[in-house]
C-alpha positions in Angstrom: -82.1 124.7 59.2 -83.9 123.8 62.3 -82.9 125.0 65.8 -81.1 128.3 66.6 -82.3 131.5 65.8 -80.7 134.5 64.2 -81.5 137.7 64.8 -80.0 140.6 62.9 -81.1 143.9 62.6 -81.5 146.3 60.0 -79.7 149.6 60.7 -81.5 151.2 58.7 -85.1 150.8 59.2 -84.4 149.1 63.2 -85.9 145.8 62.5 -85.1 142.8 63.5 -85.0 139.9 61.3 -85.5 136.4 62.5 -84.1 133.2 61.3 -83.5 129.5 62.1 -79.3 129.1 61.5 -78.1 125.9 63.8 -79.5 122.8 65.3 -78.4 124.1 69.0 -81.2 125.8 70.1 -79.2 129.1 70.8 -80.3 132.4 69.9 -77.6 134.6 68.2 -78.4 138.7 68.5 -75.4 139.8 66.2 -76.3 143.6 66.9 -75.2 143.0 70.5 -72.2 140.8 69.7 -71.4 143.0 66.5 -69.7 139.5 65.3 -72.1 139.8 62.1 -70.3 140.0 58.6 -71.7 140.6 55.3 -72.3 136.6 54.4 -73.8 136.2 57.7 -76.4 139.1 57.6 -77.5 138.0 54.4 -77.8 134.5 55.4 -80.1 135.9 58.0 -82.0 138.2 55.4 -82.2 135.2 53.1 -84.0 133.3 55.7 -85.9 136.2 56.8 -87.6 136.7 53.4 -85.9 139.9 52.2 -84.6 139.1 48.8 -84.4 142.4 47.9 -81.2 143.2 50.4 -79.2 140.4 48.4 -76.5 141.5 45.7 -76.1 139.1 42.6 -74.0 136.9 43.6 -76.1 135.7 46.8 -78.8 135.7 45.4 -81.0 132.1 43.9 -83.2 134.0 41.5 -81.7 136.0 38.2 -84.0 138.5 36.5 -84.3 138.8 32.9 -86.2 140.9 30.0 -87.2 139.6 26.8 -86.4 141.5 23.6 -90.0 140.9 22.7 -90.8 143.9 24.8 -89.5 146.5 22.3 -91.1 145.0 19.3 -87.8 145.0 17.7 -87.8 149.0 17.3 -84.7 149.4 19.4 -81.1 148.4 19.2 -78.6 147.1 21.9 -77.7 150.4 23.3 -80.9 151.5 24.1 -82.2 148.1 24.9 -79.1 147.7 27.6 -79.8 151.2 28.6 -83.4 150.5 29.8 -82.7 147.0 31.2 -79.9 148.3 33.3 -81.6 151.3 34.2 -84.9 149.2 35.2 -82.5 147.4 37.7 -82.8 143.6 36.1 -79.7 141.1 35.4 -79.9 140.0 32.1 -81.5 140.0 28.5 -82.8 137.2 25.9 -82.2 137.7 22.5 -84.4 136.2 19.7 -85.7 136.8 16.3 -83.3 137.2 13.3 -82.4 140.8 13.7 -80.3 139.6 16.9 -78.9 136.5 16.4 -76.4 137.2 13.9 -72.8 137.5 13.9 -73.3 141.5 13.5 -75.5 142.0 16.6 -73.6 139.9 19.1 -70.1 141.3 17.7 -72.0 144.5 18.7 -73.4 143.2 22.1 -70.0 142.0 23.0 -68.3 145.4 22.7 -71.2 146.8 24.5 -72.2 144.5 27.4 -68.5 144.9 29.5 -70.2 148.8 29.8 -72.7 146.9 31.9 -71.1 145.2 34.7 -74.0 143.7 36.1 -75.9 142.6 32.8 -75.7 139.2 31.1 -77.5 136.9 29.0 -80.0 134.8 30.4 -80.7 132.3 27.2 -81.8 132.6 23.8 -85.0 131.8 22.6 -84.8 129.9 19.5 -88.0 128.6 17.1 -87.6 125.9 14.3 -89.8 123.4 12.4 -88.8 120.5 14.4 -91.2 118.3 13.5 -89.8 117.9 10.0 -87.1 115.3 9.2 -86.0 116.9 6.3 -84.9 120.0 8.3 -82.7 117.9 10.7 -79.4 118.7 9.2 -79.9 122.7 8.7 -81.2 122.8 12.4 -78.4 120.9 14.2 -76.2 123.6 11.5 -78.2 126.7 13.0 -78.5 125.1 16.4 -74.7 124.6 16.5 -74.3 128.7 15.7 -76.9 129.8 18.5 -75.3 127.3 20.9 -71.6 129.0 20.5 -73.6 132.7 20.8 -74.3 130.9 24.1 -71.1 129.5 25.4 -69.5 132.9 24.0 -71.7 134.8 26.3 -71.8 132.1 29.2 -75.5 131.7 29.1 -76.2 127.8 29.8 -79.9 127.8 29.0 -80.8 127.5 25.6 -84.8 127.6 25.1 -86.8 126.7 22.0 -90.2 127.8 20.7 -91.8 125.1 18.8 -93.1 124.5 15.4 -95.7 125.8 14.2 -99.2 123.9 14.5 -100.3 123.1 11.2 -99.5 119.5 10.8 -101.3 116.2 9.1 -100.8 114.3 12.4 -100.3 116.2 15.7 -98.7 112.5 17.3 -96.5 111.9 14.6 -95.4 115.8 14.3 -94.9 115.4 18.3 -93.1 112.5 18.2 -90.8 114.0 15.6 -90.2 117.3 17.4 -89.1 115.3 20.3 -86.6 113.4 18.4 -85.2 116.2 17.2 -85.5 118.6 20.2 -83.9 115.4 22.2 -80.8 115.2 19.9 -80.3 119.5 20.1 -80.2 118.8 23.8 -78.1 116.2 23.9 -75.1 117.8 21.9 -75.8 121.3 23.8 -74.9 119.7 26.8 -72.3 117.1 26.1 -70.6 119.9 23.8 -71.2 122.8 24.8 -72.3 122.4 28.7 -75.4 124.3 28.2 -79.1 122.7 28.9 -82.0 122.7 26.7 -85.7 123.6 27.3 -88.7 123.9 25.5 -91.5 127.1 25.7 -94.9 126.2 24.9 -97.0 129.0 23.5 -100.2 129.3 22.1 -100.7 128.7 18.4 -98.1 126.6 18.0 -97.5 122.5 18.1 -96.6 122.5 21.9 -99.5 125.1 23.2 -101.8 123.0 25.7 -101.5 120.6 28.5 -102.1 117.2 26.6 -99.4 118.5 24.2 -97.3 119.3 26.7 -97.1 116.0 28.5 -96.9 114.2 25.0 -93.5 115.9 24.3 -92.3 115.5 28.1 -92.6 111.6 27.8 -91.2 111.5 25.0 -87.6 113.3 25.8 -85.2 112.7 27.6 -84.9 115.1 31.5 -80.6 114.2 30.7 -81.0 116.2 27.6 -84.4 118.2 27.4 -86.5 120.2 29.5 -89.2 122.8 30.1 -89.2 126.5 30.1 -93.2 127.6 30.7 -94.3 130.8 29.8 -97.2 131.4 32.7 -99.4 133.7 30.4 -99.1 131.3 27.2 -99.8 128.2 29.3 -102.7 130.6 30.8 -103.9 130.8 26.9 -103.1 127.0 26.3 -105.6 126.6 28.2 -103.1 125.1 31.3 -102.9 126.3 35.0 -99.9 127.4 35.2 -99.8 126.4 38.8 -100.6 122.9 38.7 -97.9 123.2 35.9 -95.3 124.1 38.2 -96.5 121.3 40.5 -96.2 118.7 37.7 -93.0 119.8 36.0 -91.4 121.0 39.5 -88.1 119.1 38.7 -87.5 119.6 34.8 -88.2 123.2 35.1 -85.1 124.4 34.1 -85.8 127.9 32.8 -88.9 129.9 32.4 -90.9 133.4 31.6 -93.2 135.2 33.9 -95.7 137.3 32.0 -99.3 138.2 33.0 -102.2 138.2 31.6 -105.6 140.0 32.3 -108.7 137.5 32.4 -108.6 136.5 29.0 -107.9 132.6 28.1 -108.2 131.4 24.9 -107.4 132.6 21.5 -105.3 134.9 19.2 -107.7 137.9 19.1 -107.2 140.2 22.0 -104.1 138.4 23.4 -101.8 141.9 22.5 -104.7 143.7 24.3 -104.4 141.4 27.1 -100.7 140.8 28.4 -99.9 142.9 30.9 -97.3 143.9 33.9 -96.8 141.5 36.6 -99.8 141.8 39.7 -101.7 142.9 37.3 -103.4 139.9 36.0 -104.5 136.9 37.1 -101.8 135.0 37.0 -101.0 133.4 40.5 -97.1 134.7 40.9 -96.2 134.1 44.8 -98.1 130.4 44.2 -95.1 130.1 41.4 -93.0 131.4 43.4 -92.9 129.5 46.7 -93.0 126.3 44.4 -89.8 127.6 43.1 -88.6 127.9 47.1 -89.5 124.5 47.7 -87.5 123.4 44.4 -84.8 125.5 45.4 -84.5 126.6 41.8 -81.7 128.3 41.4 -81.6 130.4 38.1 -83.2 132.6 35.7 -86.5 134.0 35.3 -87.3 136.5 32.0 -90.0 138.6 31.7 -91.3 138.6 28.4 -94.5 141.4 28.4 -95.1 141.4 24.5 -97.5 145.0 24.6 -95.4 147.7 26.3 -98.6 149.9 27.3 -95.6 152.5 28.7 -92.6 152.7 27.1 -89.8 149.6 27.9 -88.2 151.4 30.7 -91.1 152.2 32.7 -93.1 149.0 31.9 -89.3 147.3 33.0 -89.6 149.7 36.3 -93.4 148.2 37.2 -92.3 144.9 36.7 -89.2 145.4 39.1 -91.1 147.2 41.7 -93.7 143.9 41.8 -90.2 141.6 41.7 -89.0 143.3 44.6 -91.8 143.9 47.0 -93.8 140.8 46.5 -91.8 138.2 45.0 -88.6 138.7 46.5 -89.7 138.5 49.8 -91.0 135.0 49.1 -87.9 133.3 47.8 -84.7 135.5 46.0 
């Protein structure tokens, strides 16, 4: 928004925020005309930098938790406790234990306590690669999708088979058949797009990989969801990730990682709170501000040093004075 600036003032702290709002070259000091409203000061606080003054609803970025981070010893009242006390938007389910009829008959009689907290996606794994599981998996797929739509999350994000295969092409070029097709009816039935989340030890963990199953499906139908500490591991970087993928990133987790790359041993040892890694977050995020992504972002620590809630708290703290500043 070249031209004009806006300048709006924050009573509380008496600083003055600056922003380009016109093409006219005029300068607009709503403190002195007193003509600002709400959607006006935040367009100026947008602009400005300060994410962290936006509610919900003006807001580009979402913030999510993974249920990783309790290590499936915690239920949904506990687990919504912590994520709504840690100030974040939404959760992800995964695993068995929550994505069953019984735990999201349970989640929808307990989320409505929650006004502020919904689901993000659900993270879904399956042996993709193999033919012979096509009909169960467009079954399953078809149950997770209505978990989904019954929740009115529209991102649904898969993990991908594991890596032990006779021929890594032909395994690839299977999963992305199959992976193609899952997207195709998520969004043609049930208005919800698909992604994929690479992560070490599996089929889809490093950049060649990567780009195999990207040419290979279709950006109408399928997608990418990067986890920045398991591309870390895949041996990727996650930055020139970002770069490559800008436009079929369509979900994605932010986890850190201390300076260890490759390998199984040591990677529970290794995850850690956001800032505290190596991990390049404000690179990731200003791509995201050039993108003008609009949409979720799940933090998915899988080692909880500190309980959930406080780990939750660190994370937010980083969210909201470095990241949010950048682009909200």
């Amino acid at each position: 928004m070249p031209g004009a600036v806006i300048s709006a003032r924050n009573v509380n702290t008496n600083v003055v925020l600056n922003a380009t709002a016109n093409g006219e070259g005029k300068e607009i000091n709503f403190m002195e005309t007193r003509e600002w409203d709400r959607r006006g000061f935040l367009r100026a606080t947008v602009c400005a930098g300060v994410g962290s003054m936006l509610d919900a609803a003006e807001r580009n970025i979402s913030w999510g938790l993974g249920l990783v981070t309790w290590r499936g010893k915690a239920n949904w009242p506990e687990i919504l406790r912590d994520v709504d006390g840690a100030g974040f938007d939404g959760v992800e389910p995964f695993t068995a234990k929550f994505l069953n009829d019984e735990a999201m008959a349970e989640l929808e009689k307990l989320l409505p306590q929650y006004k502020n907290l919904r689901m993000s996606s659900i993270y879904w794994g399956g042996q993709f690669n193999v033919p012979s599981e096509h009909d169960r998996l467009i079954v399953e797929g078809r149950r997770i999708l209505a978990y989904l739509k019954r929740f009115g999350s529209d991102r649904l994000t898969l993990g991908p088979p594991r890596p032990d295969v006779e021929d890594e092409k032909a395994a690839i070029a299977n999963t992305a058949k199959m992976v193609n097709e899952i997207g195709r009816i998520s969004l043609e039935e049930y208005k919800i797009k698909t992604d994929i989340h690479p992560h070490v030890g599996s089929l889809i963990e490093n950049p060649r990989q990567i780009d195999m199953l990207m040419d290979q499906t279709d950006p109408k139908y399928f997608n990418l969801a990067p986890d920045t500490a398991q591309v870390w591991m895949g041996g990727g970087d996650p930055v020139a990730l970002f770069e490559k993928y800008q436009h079929r990133i369509i979900y994605m987790h932010y986890k850190d990682i201390r300076a260890y790359h490759r390998g199984l041993t040591g990677y529970m040892d290794n995850v850690i709170e956001l800032g505290r890694g190596v991990i390049d977050f404000p690179a990731l995020h200003r791509i995201l501000k050039r993108n003008r992504y609009k949409g979720w972002i799940t933090i998915d620590l899988d080692n909880a040093r500190i309980s959930p809630l406080e780990s939750a708290k660190v994370q937010k703290e980083y969210i909201d004075r470095v990241l949010a500043p950048i682009y909200a």
